[in-house]
C-alpha positions in Angstrom: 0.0 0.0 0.0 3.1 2.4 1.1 4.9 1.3 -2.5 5.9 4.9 -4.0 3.5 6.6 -1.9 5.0 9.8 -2.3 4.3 10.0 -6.5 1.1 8.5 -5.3 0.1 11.0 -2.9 0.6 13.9 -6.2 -1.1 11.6 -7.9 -4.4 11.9 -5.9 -3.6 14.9 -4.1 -7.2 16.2 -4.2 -8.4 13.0 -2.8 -6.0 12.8 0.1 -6.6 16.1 1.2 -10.4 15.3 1.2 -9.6 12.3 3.6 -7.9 13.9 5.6 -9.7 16.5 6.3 -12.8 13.7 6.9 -10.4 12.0 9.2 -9.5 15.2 11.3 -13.0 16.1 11.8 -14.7 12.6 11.9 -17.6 14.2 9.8 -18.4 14.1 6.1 -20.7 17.1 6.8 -18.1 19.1 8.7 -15.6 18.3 6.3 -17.1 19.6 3.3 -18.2 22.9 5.1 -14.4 23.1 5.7 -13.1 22.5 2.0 -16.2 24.3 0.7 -17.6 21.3 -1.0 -20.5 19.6 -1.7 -21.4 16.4 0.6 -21.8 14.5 -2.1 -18.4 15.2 -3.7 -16.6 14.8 -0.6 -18.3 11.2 -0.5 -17.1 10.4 -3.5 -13.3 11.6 -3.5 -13.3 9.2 -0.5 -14.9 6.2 -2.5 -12.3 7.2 -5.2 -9.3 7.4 -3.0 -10.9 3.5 -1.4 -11.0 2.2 -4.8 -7.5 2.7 -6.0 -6.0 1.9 -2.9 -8.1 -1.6 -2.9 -9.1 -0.9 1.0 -12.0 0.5 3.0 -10.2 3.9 4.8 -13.5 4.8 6.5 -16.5 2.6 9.0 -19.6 5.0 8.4 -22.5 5.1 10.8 -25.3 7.5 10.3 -23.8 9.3 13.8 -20.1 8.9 12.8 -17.5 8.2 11.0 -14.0 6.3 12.2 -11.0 4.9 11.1 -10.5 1.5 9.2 -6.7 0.1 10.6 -5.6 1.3 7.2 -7.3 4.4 7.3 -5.1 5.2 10.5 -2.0 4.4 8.8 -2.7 6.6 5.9 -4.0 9.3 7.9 -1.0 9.5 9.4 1.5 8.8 6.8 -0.5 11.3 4.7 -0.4 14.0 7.0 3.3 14.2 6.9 3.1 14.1 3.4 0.5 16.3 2.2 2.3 18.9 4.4 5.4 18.7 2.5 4.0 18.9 -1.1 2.0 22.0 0.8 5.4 23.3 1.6 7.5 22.6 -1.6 4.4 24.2 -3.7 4.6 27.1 -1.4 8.6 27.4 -1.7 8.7 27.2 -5.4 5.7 29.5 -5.8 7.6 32.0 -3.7 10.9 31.5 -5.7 9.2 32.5 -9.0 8.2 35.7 -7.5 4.5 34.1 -7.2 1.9 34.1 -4.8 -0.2 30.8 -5.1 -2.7 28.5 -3.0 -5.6 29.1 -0.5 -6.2 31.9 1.9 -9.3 31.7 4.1 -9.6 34.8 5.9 -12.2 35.5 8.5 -13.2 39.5 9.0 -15.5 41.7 11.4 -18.4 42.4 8.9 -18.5 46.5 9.4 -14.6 46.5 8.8 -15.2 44.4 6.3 -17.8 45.9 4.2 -17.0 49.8 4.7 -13.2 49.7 4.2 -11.6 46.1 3.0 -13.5 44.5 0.3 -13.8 48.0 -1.5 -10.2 47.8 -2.1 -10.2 44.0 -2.4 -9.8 44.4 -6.5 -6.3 45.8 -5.7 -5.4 42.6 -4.2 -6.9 40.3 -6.2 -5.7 42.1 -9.4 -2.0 41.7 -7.7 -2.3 38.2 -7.0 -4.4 36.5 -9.5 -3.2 33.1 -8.3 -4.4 33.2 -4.8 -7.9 31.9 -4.2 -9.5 33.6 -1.2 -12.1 32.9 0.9 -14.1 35.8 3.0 -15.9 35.0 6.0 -17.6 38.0 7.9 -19.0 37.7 11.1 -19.2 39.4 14.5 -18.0 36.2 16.7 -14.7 35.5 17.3 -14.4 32.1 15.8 -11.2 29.3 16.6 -9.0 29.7 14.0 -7.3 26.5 14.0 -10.4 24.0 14.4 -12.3 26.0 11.7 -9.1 26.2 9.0 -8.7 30.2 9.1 -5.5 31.6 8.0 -6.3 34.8 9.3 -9.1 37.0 10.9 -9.3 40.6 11.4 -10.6 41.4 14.8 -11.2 44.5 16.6 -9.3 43.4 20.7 -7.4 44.7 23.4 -6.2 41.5 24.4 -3.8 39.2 23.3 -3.9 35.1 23.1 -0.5 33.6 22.9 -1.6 31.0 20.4 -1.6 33.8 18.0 0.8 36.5 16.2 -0.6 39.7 15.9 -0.3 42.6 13.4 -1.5 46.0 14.8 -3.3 48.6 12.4 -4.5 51.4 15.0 -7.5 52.1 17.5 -11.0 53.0 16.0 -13.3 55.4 17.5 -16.5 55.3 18.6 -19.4 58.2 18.1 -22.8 58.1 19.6 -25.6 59.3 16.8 -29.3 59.8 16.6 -31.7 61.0 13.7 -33.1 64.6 14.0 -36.0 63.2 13.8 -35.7 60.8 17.0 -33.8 63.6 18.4 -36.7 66.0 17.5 -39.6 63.5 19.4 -37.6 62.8 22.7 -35.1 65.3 23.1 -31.2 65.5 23.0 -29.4 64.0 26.1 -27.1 65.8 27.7 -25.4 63.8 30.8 -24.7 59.8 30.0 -26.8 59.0 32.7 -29.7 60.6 30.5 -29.6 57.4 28.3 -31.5 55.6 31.0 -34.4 57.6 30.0 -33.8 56.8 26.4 -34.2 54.6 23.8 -31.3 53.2 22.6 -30.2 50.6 20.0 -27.9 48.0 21.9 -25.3 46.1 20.1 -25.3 41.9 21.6 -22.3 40.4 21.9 -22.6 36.6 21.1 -19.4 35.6 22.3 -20.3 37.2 26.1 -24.1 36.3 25.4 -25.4 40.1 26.5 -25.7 43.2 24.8 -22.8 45.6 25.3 -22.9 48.3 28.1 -21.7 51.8 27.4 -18.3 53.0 29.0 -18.2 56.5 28.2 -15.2 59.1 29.7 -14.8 62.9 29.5 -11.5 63.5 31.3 -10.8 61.7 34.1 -14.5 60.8 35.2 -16.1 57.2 33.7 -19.4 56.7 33.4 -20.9 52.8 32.5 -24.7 52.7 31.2 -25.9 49.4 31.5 -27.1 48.4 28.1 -31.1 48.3 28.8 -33.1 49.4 25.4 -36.1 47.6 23.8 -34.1 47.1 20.8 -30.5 44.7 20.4 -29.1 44.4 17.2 -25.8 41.8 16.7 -25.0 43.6 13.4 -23.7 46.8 12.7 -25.4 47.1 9.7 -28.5 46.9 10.8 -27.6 49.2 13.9 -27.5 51.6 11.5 -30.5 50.9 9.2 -32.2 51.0 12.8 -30.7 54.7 13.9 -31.3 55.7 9.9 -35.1 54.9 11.0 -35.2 56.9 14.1 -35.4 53.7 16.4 -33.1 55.2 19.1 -29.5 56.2 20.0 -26.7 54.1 18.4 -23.3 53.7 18.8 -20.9 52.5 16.6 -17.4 53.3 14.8 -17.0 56.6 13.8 -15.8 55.5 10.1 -18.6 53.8 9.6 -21.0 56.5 10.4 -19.2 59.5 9.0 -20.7 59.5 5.6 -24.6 59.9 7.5 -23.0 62.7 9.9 -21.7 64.8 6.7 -25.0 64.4 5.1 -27.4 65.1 8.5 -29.0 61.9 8.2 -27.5 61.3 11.7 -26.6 63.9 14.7 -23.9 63.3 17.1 -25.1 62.8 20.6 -22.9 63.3 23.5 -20.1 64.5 21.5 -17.4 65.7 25.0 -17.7 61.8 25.9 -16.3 59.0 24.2 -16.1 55.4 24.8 -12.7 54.3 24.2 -11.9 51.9 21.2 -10.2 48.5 20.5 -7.6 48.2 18.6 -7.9 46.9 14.8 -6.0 43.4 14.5 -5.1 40.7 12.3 -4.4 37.5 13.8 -3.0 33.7 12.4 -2.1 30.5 14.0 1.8 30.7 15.0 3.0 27.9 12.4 1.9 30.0 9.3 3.7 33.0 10.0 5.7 32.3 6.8 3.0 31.6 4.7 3.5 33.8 1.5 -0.8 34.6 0.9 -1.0 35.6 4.8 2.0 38.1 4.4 0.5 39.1 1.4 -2.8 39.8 3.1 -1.1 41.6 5.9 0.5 43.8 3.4 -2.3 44.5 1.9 -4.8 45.1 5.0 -1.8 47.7 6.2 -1.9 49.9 2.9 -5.8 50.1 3.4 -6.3 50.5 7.4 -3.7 52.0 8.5 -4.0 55.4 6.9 -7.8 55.5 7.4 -7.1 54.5 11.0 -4.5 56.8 11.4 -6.8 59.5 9.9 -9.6 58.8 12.1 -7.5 59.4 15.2 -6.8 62.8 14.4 -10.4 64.2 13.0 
């Protein structure tokens, strides 16, 4: 079975790395939500893979799926090696001037939307041979377990796990509509917003909306989160404030373009909640893969001047 296994393993390259992903997750489902598959297909790269090999690799049950002796042998044999041809595609790719492979990178959906995947035809244009993947969400997924190379987060603190690339601090404004502004009034003191209606932002990963921490010099003020309307979605935080649903807080690049055009007013503009910084983040073992330092590149030549921008307006 282990005969030339390295030519083998080029030969059904696409195969192996199906199996092994199937093998790492124990899940045909999982494992095609990982590679971006079909079920189906990922079914039958495995029957394929079975069939030339002249063994069963996988026991199915409709709850799970396990190892076959064999299947444990090449799982781990096939590991080792689909790590090298990973490598040496990587190394010659990077040799010939060339970026090349897979990048799955995981973004904060406001970030996201308002300033990276405008510019994203810049780096696609610059690396034509890099397929990408964009997730956007709010949560703060595990990198490793769900195969990102790299997220952009927006966090003060710092996991060990990970290598970090800093980009600056956002800001935060607190807005209203005139019109919402015009039916219950303008608040003048934090405290105010307990009489208020405001739009609250939910956190998933803590499970509770978000309270708001505002300072003006040295005095701090917390609000406890407490309005009749949460939102997990900045985008819709702002549709919401655009209908005159309440007071809303969010980054200050995001809502700049509604300020200029007095869609939105700026409540409570002496106190300000401090912001996070902007982050990229990747597992410890890539930091010399070639697409995530071309990513980080890139993010830097976008972010960092608006960033830096923002902190002085």
């Amino acid at each position: 079975m282990f005969i030339e296994i390295e030519q083998w393993a080029m030969d059904n390259y696409i195969e192996l790395r199906t199996f092994l992903m199937v093998a790492e997750l124990g899940s045909f489902a999982a494992a095609a939500k990982r590679l971006g598959l079909a079920r189906s297909t990922v079914t039958t790269q495995v029957q394929t893979l079975e069939r030339s090999l002249g063994v069963s690799l996988l026991t199915r049950t409709t709850r799970h799926v396990s190892l076959t002796a064999e299947g444990q042998r090449l799982a781990e044999r096939g590991a080792v090696l689909m790590s090298g041809l990973q490598e040496l595609a990587a190394e010659i790719s990077q040799r010939a001037g060339r970026v090349a492979g897979e990048l799955h990178v995981q973004m904060t959906e406001s970030i996201a939307n308002t300033l990276v995947l405008p510019r994203l035809p810049e780096f696609l244009r610059a690396y034509p041979d890099l397929a990408l993947r964009v997730l956007l969400s709010e949560r703060a997924p595990d990198l490793a377990a769900e195969g990102i190379d790299l997220a952009l987060r927006l966090s003060a603190d710092k996991d060990s796990a990970y290598r970090y690339r800093r980009f600056g601090k956002v800001n935060f404004v607190m807005v209203a509509s005139p019109a919402y502004l015009a039916r219950y009034g303008t608040p003048r003191h934090p405290d105010d917003l307990r009489r208020h209606r405001t739009i609250d932002f939910f956190d998933a990963d803590a499970g509770r909306p978000i309270d708001y921490v505002l300072a003006k010099g040295r005095e701090r003020i917390t609000v406890p989160a407490g309005g009749m309307l949460e939102v997990d979605n900045a985008r819709a935080g702002l549709t919401c404030a655009l209908a005159g649903l309440g007071i809303y807080e969010d980054f200050s690049f995001l809502l700049r373009p509604h300020l200029a055009e007095g869609k939105l007013v700026r409540v409570l503009p002496d106190w300000k909640r401090p912001g996070p910084a902007v982050v990229a983040l990747y597992p410890s073992g890539r930091q010399q893969s070639a697409p995530v330092r071309a990513f980080l590149r890139f993010l830097d030549g976008v972010l960092s001047p608006e960033l830096k921008a923002d902190a002085q307006r």
